[in-house]
N, C-alpha and C positions, 0 to 999 in steps of 0.2 A: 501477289507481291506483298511485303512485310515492310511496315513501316515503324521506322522505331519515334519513341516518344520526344528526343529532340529535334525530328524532322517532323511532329505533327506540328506542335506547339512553338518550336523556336520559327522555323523558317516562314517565311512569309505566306498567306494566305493563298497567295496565286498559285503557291507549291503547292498546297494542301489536295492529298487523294479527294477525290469525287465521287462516291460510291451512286449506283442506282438505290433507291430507297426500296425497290422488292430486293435487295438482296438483302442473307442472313436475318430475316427476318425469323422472329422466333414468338415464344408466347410472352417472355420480358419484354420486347416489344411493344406489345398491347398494352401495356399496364401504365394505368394515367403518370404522367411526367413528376406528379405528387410523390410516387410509389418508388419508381426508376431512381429517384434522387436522392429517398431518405436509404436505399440498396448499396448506392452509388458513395456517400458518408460513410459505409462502413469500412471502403479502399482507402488507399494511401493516394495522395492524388497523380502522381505519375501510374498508376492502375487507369485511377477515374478519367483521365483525359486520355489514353490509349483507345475509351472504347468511343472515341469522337469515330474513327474509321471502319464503324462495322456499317452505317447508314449516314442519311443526310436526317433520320429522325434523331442520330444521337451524335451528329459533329457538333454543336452547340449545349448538347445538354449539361453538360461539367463546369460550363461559365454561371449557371444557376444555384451549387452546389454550397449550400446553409455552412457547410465543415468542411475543411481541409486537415489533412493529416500531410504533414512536408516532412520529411526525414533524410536528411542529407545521405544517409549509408546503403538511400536505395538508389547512388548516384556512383557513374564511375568515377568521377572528378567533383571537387568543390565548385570550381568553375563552372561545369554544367549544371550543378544544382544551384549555384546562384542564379545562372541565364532561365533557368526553368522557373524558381519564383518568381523572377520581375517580370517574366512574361503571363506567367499566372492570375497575378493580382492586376498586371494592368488590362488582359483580354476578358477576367472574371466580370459577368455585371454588377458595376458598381451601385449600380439602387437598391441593391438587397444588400440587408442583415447577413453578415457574417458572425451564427450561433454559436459556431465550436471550431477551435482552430487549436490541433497538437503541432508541434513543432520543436525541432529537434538539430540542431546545429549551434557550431560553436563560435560563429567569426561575428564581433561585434556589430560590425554596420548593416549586416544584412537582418539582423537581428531588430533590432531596433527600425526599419522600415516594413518589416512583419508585421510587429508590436502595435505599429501605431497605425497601419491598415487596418488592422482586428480593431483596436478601440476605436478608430472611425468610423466602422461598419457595427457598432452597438455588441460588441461582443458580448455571449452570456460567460461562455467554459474557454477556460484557459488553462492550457498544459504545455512548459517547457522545460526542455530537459536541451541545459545549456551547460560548457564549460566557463564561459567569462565568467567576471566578475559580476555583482551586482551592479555597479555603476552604470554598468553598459545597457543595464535595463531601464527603457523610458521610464521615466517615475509618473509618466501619466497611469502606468500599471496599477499603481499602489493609490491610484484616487477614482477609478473607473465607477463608474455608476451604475454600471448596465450587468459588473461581472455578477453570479451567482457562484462560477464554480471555477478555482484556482489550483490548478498544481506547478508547486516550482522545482524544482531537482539540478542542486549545484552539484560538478565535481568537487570540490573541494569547498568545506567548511564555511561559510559565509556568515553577516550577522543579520540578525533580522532589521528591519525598517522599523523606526519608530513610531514613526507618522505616516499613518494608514487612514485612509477615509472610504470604504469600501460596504455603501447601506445596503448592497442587495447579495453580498456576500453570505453563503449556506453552506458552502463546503470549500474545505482549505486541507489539500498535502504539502506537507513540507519535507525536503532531504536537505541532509548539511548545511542545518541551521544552530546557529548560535544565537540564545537567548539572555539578552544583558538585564542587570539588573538595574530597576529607578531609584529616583532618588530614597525612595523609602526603602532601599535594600532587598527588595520582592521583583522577581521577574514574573510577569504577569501580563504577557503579548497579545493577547487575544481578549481582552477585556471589553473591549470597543465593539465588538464584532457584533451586533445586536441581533442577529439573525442567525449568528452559524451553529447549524446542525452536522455535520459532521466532518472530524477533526485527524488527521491522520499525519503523525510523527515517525522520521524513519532516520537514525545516525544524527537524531540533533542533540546540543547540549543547553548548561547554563552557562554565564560566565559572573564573576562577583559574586558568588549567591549557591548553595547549597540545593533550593529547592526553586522549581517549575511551576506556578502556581496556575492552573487550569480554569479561568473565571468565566461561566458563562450561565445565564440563566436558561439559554435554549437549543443548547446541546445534547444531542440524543444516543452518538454515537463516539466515542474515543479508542483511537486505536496506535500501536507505539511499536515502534519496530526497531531493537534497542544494541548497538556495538558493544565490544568489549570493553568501551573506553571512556563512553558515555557515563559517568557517574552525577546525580543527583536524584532526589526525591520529588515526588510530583504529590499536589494538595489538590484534591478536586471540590470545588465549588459550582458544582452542577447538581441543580436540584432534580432536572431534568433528565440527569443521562439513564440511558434503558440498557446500551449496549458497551461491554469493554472489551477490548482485542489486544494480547500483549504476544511479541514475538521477538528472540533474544537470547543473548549470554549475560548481559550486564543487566543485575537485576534492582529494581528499583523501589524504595518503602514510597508506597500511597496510601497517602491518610487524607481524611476530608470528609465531610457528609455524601460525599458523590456518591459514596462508596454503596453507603446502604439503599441508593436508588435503582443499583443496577442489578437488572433480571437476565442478562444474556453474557456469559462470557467463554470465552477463546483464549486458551495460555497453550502455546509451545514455547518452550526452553529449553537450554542443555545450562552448561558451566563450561569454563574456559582453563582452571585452575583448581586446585586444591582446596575446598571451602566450605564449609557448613554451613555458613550465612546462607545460601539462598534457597537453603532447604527451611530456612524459618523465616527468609523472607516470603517465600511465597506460603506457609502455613497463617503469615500474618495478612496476606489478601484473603484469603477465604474464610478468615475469624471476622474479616470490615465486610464480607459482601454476607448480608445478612439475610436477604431478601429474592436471589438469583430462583430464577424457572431452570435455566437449562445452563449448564456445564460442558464445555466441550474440552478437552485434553490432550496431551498425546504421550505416546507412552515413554519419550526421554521427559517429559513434566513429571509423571508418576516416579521416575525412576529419582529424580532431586529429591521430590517431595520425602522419598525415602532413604534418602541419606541421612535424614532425624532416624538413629535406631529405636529411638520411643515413639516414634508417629501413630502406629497401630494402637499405642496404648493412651492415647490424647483423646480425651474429649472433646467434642467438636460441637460449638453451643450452635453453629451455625448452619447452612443449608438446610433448614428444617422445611422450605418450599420449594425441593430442587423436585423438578417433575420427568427431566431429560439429561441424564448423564451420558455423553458421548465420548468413545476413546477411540482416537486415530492412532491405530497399530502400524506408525511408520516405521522401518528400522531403523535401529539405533548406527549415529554414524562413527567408526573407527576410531576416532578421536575423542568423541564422548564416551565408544565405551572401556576405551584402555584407561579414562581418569577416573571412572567405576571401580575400577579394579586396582589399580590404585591404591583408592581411597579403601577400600575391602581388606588390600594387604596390609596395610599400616594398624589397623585394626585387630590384624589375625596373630596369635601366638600357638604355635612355636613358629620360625620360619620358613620350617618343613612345611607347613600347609597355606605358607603364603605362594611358595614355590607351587605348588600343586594347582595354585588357583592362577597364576600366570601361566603355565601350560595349558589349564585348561581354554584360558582366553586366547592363547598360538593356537591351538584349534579350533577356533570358531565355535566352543560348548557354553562360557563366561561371557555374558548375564549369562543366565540359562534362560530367562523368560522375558520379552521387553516390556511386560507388564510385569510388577509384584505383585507377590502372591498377597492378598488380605487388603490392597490400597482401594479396590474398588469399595468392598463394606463399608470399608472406613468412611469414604465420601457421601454413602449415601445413609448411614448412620441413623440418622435422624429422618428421612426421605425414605423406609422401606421400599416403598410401591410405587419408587420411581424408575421409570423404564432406562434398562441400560442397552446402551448399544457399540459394539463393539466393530469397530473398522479396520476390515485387513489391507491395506494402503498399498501392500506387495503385489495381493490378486485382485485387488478389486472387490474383495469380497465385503460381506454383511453381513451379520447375526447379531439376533436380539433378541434380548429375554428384556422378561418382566416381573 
């Protein structure tokens, strides 16, 4: 007999299947309730409370469980998936720590009695991906003591909170955020944050204010995940940072000392439009990153970088300690590569062999290569006898020279 998960947990306990405890017994079984549990945090918890029915060793076990992952879409009806939380958190043992709680729905009130079970139970990690509004999030959120690790994810555009009190705070994502500027004309949101280590921006903006000012003495890691639509500059004031990750169309000038701290970077990018600017925007990161070990790439980055038709002949004062050049040979997608081509024909005279070069791209021949030919040298310039590796994204494959 099959028992589904609103008849384990909704219905009343006297309904509850009874299994003999030799049955289904396996070698997961055996393994102390420590092991089963931290297995059991890696399910969604409609998974985790299903496996109440395979014994009487594991009908209780899911009420002990440090994380819950709730996600409303693993629900036929809203309404079931609200009866499935209130019944969750109130059969949950409430003398334990609740450590990590994702959560994922959009209707205000149910939200907000989540929120505040989590920070009652000392939450460490918080991750929601909500469509309300801000408001609708308890603002005990924004003063919690206990969080270390926050991720917020609005559907739509939001502003950030001004008033934050958050000391054990070390890592923070943010989506569709608006960052306002103070009264000195500087937005500068994260300045408080005395402990955050690593910082992840995905579709946020500024508003009042031109540039993003990144303030933190003990940030190690920055990563920016950037729209078409999102325009401003970002100033980094991290003496600290080791790691930079950028991902995007909308490209962005960073200046700052942060720059020359960082050893590890990550750039894919295309273009969205017609543009030479981001082909010397991004020659102007890698003139601030002074000091980088390893380089990772991909090959619509190489292919901007070479929309400068002087880039090969550019001196490059910098990467003189890159030790790991890495290029992910993803393929170039449709739309990036017909604004290649494009940007090729405007360039080409007569118009005879501009034509020549639009058929060639109706045949799938234009790029000819998703890497340019000579952009690898170039990068490692300075770096001879640094090892290149090149990534075939399509097979799977690897090769590497040195």
């Amino acid at each position: 007999m099959s028992y589904s998960v609103d008849e384990i947990i909704i219905q009343p306990a006297t309904k509850r299947v009874k299994l003999d405890e030799s049955e289904n017994e396996d070698r997961l079984s055996d393994l102390p309730d420590c092991v089963i549990l931290h297995i059991l945090s890696f399910l969604n918890a409609k998974q985790a409370v299903t496996t109440s029915i395979l014994s009487l060793r594991w009908r209780d076990l899911w009420k002990l469980l440090p994380a819950l992952i709730l996600d409303s879409s693993d629900f036929r009806t809203i309404p079931i998936f609200n009866k499935f939380v209130h019944r969750v958190l109130t059969l949950r043992d409430s003398s334990l720590a609740l450590n990590s709680l994702n959560f994922r729905h959009n209707q205000p009130r149910i939200i907000k009695s989540v929120v505040n079970y989590a920070i009652s139970h000392n939450i460490q990690r918080l991750r929601l991906y909500v469509g309300c509004h801000i408001a609708q999030i308890p603002p005990s959120v924004f003063s919690c003591q206990t969080l270390t690790h926050l991720e917020l994810y609005f559907g739509e555009q939001t502003l950030f909170p001004k008033s934050l009190n958050l000391p054990s705070l070390t890592s923070l994502y943010l989506k569709n955020f608006a960052f306002c500027a103070d009264e000195n004309g500087r937005a500068e949101p994260f300045s408080a944050f005395n402990r955050l280590n690593s910082l992840f921006l995905c579709g946020c903006a500024v508003r009042d204010t031109l540039t993003l000012c990144i303030s933190s003495a003990t940030l190690v890691s920055f990563t920016v995940r950037s729209h078409s639509y999102d325009f401003y500059e970002i100033e980094l004031c991290t003496p600290s940072l080791g790691t930079f990750g950028f991902t995007g169309k909308s490209y962005k000038k960073i200046f700052g000392s942060g720059l020359s701290c960082v050893k590890h970077v990550d750039i894919d990018v295309e273009i969205f439009h017609m543009d030479m600017q981001p082909s010397l925007i991004l020659l102007g990161w890698l003139l601030g990153l002074t000091d980088i070990k390893s380089l990772t790439v991909t090959a619509s980055t190489l292919q901007v970088l070479c929309l400068n038709s002087n880039i090969l002949k550019t001196k490059l004062p910098s990467l003189g300690n890159l030790k790991l050049l890495k290029v992910n040979k993803k393929p170039l997608a449709y739309g990036f590569r017909k604004l290649l081509i494009d940007i090729k024909v405007q360039k080409i005279r007569p118009r005879k062999e501009g034509a020549k070069l639009r058929k060639s791209f109706k045949a799938g021949l234009e790029p000819s290569a998703p890497i340019p030919d000579g952009i690898v040298d170039f990068l490692i310039q300075n770096s001879p006898l640094a090892d290149v590796e090149i990534v075939d994204c399509t097979w799977r494959k690897t090769q590497s020279t040195s």
